[in-house]
C-alpha positions in Angstrom: 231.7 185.2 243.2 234.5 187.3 245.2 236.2 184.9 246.8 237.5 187.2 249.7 233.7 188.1 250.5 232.1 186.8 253.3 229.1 184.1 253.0 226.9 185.8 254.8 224.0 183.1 255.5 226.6 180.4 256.7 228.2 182.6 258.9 225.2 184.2 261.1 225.6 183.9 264.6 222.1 181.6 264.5 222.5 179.4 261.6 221.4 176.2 262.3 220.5 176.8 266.0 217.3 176.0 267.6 216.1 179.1 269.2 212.0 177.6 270.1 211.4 178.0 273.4 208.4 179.3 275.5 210.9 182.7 276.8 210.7 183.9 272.5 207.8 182.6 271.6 208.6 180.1 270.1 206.7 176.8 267.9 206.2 174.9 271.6 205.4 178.0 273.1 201.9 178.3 274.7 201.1 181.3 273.2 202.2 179.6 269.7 199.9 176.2 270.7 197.3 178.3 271.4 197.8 180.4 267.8 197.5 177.1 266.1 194.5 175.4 267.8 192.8 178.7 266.8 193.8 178.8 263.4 192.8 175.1 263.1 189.3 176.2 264.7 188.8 179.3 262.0 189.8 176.9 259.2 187.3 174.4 260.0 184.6 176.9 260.8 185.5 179.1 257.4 184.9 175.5 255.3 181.9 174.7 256.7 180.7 178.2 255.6 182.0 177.7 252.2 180.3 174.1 252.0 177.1 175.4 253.4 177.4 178.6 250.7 178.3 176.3 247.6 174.9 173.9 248.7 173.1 176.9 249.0 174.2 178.1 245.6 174.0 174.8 243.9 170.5 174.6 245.2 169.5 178.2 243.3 171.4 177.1 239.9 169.0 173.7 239.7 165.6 175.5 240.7 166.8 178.2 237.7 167.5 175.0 235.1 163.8 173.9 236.2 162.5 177.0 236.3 
């Protein structure tokens, strides 16, 4: 490495600052709480479709072994 070149990622004007706030948009944000609880809600809702498929489909793989 050059040593007269500039480190680039330790030098930023933000590195290592903590720029969360509700005026961004930040993690604590409302905005962002809201995002999550949402996300949370879809993911639950998405893997009780998936459970409810897989039954559904384990349920038409044992009726064609019987059949």
């Amino acid at each position: 490495m050059d040593t007269g070149a500039a480190d680039i990622a330790a030098t930023a004007p933000d590195a290592g600052t903590n720029t969360d706030n509700a005026a961004n948009g930040g993690d604590n944000s409302h905005a962002a709480l809201l995002q999550r609880a949402f996300e949370k809600a879809l993911v639950a809702v998405a893997t009780q479709l998936i459970s409810d498929t897989q039954s559904d489909m384990d349920d038409a793989m044992s009726e064609l072994d019987d059949g």
